[in-house]
Each structure stands twice: as C-alpha cells, then as structure tokens.
DOGU-660211 format. One record per residue: residue number from 1; residue in three letters; x negated, y, z of N, C-alpha, C in turn. Coordinates in steps of 0.1 Angstrom, whole numbers, m for minus. Layout:
+-----+--------+-------+-------+-------+-------+-------+-------+-------+-------+-------+
: num : residu :  n.xx :  n.yy :  n.zz : ca.xx : ca.yy : ca.zz :  c.xx :  c.yy :  c.zz :
+-----+--------+-------+-------+-------+-------+-------+-------+-------+-------+-------+
: NUM :    ALA :     X :     Y :     Z :     X :     Y :     Z :     X :     Y :     Z :
...
+-----+--------+-------+-------+-------+-------+-------+-------+-------+-------+-------+
***
This chain:
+-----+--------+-------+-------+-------+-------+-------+-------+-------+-------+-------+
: num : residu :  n.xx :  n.yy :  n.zz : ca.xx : ca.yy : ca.zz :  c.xx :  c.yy :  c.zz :
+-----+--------+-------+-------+-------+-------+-------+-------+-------+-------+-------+
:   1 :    UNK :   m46 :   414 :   171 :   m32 :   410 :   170 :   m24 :   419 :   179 :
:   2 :    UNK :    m9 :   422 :   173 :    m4 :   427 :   180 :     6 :   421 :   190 :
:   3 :    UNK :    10 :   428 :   197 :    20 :   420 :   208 :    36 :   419 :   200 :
:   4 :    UNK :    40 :   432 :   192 :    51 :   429 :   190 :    55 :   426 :   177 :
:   5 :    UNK :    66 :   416 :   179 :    71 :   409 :   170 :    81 :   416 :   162 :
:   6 :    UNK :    76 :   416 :   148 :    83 :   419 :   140 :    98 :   413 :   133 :
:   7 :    UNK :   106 :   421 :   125 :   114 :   410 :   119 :   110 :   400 :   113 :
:   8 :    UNK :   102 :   408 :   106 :    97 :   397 :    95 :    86 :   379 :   102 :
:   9 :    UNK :    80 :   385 :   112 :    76 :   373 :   123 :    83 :   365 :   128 :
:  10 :    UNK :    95 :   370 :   130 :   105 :   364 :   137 :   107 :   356 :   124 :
:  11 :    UNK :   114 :   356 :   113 :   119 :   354 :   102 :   110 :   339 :    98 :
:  12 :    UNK :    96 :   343 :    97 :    85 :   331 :    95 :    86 :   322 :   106 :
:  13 :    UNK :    85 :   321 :   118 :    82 :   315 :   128 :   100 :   308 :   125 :
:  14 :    UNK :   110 :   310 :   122 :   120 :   305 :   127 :   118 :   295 :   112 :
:  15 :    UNK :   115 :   301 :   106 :   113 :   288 :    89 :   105 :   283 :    93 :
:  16 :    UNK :    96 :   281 :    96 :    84 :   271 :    98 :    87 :   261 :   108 :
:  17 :    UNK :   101 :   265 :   120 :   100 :   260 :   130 :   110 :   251 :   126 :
:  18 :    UNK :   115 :   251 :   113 :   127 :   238 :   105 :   120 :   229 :    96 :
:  19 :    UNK :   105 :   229 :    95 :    99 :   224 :    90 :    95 :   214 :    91 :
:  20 :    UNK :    95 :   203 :    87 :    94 :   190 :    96 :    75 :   184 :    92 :
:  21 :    UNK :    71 :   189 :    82 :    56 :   187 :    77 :    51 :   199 :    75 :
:  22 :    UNK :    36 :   197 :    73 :    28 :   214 :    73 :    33 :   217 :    61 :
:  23 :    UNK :    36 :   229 :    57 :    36 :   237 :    47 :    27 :   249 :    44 :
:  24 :    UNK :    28 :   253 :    33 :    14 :   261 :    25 :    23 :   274 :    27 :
:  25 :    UNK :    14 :   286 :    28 :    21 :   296 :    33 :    32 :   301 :    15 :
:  26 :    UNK :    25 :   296 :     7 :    35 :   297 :    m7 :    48 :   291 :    m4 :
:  27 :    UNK :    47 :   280 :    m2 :    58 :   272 :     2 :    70 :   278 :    16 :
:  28 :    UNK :    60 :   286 :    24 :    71 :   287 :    34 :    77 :   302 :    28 :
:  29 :    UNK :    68 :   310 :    20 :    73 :   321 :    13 :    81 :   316 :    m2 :
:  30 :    UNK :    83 :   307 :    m3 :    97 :   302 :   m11 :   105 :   302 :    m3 :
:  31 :    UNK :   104 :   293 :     8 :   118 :   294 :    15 :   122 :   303 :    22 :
:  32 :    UNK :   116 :   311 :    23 :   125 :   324 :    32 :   133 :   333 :    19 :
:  33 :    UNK :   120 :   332 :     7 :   129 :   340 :    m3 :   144 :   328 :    m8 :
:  34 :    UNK :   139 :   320 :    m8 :   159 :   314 :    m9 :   167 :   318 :     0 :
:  35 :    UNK :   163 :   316 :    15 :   172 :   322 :    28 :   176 :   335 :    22 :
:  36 :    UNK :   172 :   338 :    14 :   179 :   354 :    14 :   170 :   363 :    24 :
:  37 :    UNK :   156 :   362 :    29 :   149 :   369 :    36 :   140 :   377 :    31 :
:  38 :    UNK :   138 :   392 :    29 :   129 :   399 :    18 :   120 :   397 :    26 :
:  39 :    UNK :   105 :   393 :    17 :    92 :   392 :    30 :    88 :   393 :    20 :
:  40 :    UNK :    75 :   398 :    19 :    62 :   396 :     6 :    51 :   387 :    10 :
:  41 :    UNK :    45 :   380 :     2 :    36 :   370 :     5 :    27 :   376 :    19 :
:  42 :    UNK :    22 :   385 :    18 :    12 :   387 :    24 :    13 :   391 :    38 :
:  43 :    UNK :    27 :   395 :    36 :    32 :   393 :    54 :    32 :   378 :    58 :
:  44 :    UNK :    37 :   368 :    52 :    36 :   355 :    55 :    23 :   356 :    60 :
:  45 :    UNK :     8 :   355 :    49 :    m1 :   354 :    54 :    m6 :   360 :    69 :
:  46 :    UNK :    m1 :   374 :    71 :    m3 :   377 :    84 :     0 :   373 :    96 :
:  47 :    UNK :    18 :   370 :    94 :    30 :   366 :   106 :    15 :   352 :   107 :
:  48 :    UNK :     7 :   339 :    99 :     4 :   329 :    98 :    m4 :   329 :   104 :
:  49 :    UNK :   m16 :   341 :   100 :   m26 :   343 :   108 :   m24 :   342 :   120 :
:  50 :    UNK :   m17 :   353 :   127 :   m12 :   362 :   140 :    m6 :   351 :   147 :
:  51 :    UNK :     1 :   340 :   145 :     6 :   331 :   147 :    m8 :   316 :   148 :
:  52 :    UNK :   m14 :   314 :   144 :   m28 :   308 :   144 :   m36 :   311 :   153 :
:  53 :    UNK :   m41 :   322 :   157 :   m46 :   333 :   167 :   m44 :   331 :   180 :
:  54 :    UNK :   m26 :   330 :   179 :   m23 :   329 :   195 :   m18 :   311 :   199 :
:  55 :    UNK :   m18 :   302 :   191 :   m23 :   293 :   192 :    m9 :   286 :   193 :
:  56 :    UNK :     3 :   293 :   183 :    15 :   291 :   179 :    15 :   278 :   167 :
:  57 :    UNK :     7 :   277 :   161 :     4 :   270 :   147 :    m1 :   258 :   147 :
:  58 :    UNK :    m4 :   248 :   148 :   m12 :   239 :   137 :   m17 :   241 :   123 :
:  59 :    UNK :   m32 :   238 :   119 :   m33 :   243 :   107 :   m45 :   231 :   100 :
:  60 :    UNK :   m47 :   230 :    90 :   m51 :   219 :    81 :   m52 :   222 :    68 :
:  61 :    UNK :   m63 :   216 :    64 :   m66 :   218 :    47 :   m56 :   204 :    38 :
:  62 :    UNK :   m56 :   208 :    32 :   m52 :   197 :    17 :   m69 :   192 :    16 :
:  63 :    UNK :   m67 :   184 :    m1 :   m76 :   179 :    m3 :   m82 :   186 :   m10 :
:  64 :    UNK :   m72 :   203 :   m19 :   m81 :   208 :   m25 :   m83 :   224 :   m19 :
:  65 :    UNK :   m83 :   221 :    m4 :   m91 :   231 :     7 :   m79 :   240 :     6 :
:  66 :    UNK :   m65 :   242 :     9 :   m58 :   250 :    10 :   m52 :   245 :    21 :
:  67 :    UNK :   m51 :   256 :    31 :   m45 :   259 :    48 :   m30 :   256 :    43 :
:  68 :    UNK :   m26 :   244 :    55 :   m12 :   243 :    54 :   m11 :   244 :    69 :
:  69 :    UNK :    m1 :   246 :    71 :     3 :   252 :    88 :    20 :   245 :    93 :
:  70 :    UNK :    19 :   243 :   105 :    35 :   236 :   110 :    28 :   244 :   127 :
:  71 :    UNK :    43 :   245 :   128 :    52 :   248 :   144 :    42 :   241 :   150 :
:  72 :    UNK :    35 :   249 :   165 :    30 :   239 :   171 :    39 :   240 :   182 :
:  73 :    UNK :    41 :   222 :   186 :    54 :   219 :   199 :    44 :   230 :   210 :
:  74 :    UNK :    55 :   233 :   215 :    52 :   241 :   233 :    45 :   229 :   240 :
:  75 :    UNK :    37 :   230 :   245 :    28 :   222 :   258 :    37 :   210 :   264 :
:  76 :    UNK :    35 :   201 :   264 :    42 :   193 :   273 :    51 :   186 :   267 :
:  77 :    UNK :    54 :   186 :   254 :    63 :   187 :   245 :    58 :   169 :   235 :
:  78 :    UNK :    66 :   159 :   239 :    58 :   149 :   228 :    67 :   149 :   212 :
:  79 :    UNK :    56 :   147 :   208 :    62 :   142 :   193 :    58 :   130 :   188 :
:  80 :    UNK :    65 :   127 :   177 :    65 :   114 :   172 :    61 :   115 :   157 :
+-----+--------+-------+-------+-------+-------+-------+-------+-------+-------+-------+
***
C-alpha cells in the first residue's frame, strides 16, 4: 500500500464515511457516480482494499459471500 492519498481515495473514504450501513463496493461506486465523481469500479476496489489494509474499514460477507465494508469509527469513538 501506498502512503499517498489519492483523489479518488479521498472521494471513496468521504462516501463511505456518509454511510450509515455496510455497503458493497457496487453500491458505494453508484454513489459516487451520482455525486458527479468519475471513479471506475476498480479503483473503488482498491481505495477498499488499501483502506481494509490499514485498518480504516469494517468488512463483512452477505449471505451470498459478497464483502460489504462501512467507515470504521477512530478508536475511542462509541457507537450505537
């Protein structure tokens, strides 16, 4: 992984970070393409990974084995 953040990282990390449930990386590459954000799927998958990696993410299967992923809170951080 790299250190620096791209637009397009930036771009995923701030949609995902309005997300209030996990979402499938299809899903979060719908919504950026409404935002008006050009990304292609497969940067999603990457910004997702690279973001998983450094331990930015939460991540979880469905029932039919597809990775859904949500914001993980900063440390110290409760949720409800």
């Amino acid at each position: 992984m790299t250190s620096r953040v791209t637009r397009q990282t930036s771009a995923v990390l701030r949609v995902l970070t309005g997300c209030q449930d996990f979402v499938s990386a299809q899903e979060l590459h719908t919504l950026l393409t409404a935002a008006d954000i050009s990304i292609g799927l497969t940067t999603v998958y990457r910004a997702l990974r690279d973001l998983e990696a450094a331990g930015g993410a939460d991540v979880v299967r469905d029932d039919a084995g597809e990775r859904l992923y949500r914001r993980r809170p900063p440390t110290g951080t409760a949720t409800t």
